[in-house]
C-alpha positions as CSV (number, residue, x, y, z in Angstrom):
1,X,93.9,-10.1,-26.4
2,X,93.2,-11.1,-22.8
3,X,94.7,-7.5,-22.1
4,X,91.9,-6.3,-24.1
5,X,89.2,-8.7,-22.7
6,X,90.2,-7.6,-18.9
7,X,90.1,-4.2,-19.3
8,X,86.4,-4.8,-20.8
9,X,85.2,-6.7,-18.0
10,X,86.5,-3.6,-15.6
11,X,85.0,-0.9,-17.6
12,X,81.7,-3.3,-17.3
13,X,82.3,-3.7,-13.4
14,X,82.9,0.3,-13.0
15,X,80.3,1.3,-15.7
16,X,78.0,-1.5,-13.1
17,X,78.9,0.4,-10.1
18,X,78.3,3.8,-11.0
19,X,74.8,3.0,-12.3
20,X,74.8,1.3,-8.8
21,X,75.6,4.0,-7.1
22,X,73.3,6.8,-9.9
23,X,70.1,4.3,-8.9
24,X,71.1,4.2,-4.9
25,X,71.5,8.2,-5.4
26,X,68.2,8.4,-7.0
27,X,66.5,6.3,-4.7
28,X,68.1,8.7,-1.7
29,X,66.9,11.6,-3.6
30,X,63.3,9.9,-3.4
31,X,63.1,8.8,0.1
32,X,64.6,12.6,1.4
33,X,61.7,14.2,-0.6
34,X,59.0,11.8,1.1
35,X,61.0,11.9,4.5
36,X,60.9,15.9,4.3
37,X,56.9,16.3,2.7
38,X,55.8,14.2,5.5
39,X,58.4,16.4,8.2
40,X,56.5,19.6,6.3
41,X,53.3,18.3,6.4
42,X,53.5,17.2,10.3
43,X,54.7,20.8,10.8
44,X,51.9,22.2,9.1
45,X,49.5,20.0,11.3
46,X,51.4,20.8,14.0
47,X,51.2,24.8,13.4
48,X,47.2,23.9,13.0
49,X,47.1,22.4,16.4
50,X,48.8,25.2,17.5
51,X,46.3,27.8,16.2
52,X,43.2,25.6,17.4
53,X,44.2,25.8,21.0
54,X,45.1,29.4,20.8
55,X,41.6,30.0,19.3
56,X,40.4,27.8,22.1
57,X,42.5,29.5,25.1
58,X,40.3,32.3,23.8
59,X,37.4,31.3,23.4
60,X,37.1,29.4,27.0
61,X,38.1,33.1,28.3
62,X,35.0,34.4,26.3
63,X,32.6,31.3,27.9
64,X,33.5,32.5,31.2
65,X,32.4,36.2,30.4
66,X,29.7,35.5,28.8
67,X,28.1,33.4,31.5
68,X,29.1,35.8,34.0
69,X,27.5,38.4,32.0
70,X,24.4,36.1,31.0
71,X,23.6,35.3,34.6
72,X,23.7,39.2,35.2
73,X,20.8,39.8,32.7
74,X,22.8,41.0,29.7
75,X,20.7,39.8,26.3
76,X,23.7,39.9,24.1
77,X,25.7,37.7,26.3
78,X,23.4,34.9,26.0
79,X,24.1,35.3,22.2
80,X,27.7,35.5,22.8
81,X,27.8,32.7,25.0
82,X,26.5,30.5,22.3
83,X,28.9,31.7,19.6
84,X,31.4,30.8,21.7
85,X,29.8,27.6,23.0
86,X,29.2,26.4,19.6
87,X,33.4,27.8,18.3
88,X,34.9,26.0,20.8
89,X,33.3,22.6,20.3
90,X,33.8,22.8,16.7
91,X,37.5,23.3,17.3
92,X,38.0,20.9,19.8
93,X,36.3,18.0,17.2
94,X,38.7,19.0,15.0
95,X,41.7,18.1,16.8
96,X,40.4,15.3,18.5
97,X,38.4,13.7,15.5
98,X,40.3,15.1,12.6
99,X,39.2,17.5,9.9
100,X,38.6,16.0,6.3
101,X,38.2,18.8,4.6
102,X,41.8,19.7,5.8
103,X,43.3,16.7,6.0
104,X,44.2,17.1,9.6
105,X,44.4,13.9,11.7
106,X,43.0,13.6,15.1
107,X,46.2,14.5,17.9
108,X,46.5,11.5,20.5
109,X,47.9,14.1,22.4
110,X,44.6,16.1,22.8
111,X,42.7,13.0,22.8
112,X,44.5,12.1,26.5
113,X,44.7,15.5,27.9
114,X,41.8,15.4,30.0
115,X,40.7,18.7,28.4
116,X,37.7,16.7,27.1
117,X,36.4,15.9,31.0
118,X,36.7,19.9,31.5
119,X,34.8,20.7,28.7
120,X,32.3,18.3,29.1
121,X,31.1,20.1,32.5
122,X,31.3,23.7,30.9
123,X,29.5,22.6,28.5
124,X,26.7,21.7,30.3
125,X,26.7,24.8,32.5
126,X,26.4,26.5,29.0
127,X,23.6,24.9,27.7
128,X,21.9,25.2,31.6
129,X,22.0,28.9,31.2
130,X,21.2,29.1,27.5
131,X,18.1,27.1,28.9
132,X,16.7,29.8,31.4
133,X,17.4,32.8,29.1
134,X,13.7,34.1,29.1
135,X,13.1,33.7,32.6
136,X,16.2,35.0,33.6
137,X,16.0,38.0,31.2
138,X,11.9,38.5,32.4
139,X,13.0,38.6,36.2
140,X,16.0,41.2,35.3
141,X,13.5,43.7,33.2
142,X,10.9,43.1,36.4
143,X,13.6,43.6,39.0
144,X,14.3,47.0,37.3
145,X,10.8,47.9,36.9
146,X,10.4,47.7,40.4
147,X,13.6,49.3,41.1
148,X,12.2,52.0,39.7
149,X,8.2,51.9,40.8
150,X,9.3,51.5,44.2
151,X,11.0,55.0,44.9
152,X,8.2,56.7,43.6
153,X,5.6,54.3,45.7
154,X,7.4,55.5,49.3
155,X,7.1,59.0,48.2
156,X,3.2,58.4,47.6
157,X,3.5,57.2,51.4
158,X,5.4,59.8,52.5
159,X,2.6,62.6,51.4
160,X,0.1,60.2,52.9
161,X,2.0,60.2,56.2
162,X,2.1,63.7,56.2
163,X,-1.5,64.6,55.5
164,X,-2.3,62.3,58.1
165,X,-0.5,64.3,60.5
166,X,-1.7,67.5,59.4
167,X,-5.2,66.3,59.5
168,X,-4.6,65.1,62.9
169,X,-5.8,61.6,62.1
170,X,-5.0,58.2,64.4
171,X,-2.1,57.7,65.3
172,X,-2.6,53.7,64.1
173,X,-3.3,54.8,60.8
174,X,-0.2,57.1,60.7
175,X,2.0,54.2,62.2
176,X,0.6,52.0,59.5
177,X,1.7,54.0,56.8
178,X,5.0,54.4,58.2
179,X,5.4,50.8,58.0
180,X,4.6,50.5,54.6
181,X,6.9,52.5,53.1
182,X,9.7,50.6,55.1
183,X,7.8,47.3,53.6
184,X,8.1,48.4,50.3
185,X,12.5,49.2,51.1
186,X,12.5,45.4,51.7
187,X,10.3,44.1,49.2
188,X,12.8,46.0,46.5
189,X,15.8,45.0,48.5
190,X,14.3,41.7,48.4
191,X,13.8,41.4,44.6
192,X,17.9,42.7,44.6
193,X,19.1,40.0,46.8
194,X,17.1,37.5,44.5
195,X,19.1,38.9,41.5
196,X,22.2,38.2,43.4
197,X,21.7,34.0,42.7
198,X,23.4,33.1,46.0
199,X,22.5,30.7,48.5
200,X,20.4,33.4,50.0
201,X,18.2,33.9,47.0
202,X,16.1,31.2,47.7
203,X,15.4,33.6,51.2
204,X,14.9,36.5,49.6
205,X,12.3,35.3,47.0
206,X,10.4,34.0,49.9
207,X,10.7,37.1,52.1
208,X,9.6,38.9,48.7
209,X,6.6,36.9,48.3
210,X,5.2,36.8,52.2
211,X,6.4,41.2,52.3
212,X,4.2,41.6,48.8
213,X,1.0,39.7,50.3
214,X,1.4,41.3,53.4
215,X,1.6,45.1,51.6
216,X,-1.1,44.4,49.7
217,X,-3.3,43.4,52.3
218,X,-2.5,46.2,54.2
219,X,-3.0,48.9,51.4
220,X,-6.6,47.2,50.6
221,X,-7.5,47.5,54.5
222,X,-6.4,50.9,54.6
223,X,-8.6,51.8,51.4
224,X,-11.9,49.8,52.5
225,X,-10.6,48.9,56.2
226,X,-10.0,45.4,57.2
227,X,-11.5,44.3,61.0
228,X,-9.9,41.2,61.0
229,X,-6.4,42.5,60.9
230,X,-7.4,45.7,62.9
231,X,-7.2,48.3,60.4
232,X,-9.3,51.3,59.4
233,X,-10.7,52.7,56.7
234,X,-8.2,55.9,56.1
235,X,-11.2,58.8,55.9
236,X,-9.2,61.9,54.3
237,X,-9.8,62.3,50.8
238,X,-6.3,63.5,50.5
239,X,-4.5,60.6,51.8
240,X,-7.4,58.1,50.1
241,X,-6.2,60.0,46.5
242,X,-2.8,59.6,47.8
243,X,-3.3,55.7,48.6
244,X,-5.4,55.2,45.2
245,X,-1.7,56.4,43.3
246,X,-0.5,53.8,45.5
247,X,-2.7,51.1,44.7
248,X,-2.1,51.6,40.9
249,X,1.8,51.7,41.2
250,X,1.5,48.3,43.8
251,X,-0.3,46.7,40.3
252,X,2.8,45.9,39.1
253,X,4.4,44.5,41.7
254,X,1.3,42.2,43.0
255,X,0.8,40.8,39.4
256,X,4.6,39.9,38.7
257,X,5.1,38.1,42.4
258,X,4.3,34.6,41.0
259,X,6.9,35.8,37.7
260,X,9.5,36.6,40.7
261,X,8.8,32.9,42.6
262,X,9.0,31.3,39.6
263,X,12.2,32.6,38.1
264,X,14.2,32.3,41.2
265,X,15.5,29.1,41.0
266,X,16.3,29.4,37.4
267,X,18.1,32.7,38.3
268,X,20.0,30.3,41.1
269,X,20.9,27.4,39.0
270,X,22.4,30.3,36.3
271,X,24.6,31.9,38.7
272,X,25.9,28.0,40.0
273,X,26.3,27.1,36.3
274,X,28.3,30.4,35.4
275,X,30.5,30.1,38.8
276,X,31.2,26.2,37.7
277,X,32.6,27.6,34.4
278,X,34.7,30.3,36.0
């Protein structure tokens, strides 16, 4: 009987242990499935981070073009750059803030990169050149207007010159016209340099305004003569027809000087913002 009784209490003890050990099993089983969801789910945030920052290697690579691009009158880049602009910071939230919709958490990591610092300063170079789109793309559609009403102005003074010395008329007179087709070179060379946005531009938009004034001046003295700068009255109808073409190509140029003045700084402050990004 007590052979019976102890052989009962061991088949208790071992029937104790193995649920023991089935429960400790089970509860194994339980915390290797949580241990390896939250391994696969930090991988999968991880592999998002990872595509973020690639997006946003890009991206930052595409800012840079497009400001360069921007500052060198191009429409669509303006566009571009503010695709870009606005990609970027919606990425970068996301791994520093989080995403709720995708259950991404915000990364430390990127939080105390300094990348944020960086970003802050393109950023604002963006949105600087965003700012002066119209002015900047008015002064490049100007610039090539002129580029092109130029030319055919010097070739208006060229005839003129030579009518004047096959008419035989003063030699001041020829002279003066001379000069004015080397005043209109620098006036376009001066509009080109503006375009440039280097320290120099500021120059060069002042040269452009004093060299415009001055032409002007001159072309009116030699239409209807001016005493007080020592110019006469050009009496050949020829060369008065040739100065009248002139006159009406100058129009442009004379009623887009205060344009030019006025959208040199902006052009300036685009071309510091863009070279800040690069």
């Amino acid at each position: 009987m007590k052979n019976r009784a102890g052989r009962l209490s061991t088949g208790q003890g071992g029937n104790k242990l193995v649920a023991g050990l089935i429960a400790a099993l089970i509860a194994l089983t339980v915390l290797l499935v949580v241990v390896l969801f939250i391994i696969n789910k930090d991988s999968q945030n991880d592999q998002q981070y990872i595509a973020n920052t690639a997006e946003m290697r890009v991206l930052s690579q595409e800012i840079a073009k497009n400001a360069t691009e921007a500052a060198g009158g191009t429409a669509e880049a303006f566009d571009q750059l503010r695709r870009s602009r606005d990609e970027f910071q919606q990425l970068w939230t996301s791994v520093t803030e989080g995403n709720p919709e995708t259950g991404l958490p915000a990364s430390e990591l990127a939080q105390q990169s300094g990348v944020q610092q960086h970003w802050n300063s393109v950023r604002e170079n963006a949105d600087s050149i965003l700012s002066t789109r119209e002015a900047v793309l008015g002064l490049h559609e100007v610039a090539r207007t002129l580029n092109e009403t130029i030319p055919q102005l010097q070739v208006e003074y060229d005839d003129i010159v030579q009518i004047l010395l096959d008419n035989g008329a003063p030699a001041e007179q020829i002279s003066l016209a001379q000069r004015q087709s080397l005043l209109a070179e620098r006036i376009v060379r001066s509009v080109n340099n503006v375009l440039s946005g280097d320290e120099d531009a500021v120059i060069a938009a002042d040269r452009f305004g004093r060299d415009a004034s001055l032409f002007g001046r001159v072309l009116e003295g030699q239409l209807n003569g001016n005493p007080a700068m020592g110019i006469s009255r050009v009496a050949d109808e020829d060369a008065i027809y040739g100065l009248e073409a002139v006159d009406e190509l100058f129009e442009f140029v004379s009623q887009n000087v205060d344009a030019i003045l006025e959208a040199s700084p902006d052009l300036f402050k685009v071309r510091t913002a863009a070279s800040d990004i690069f």
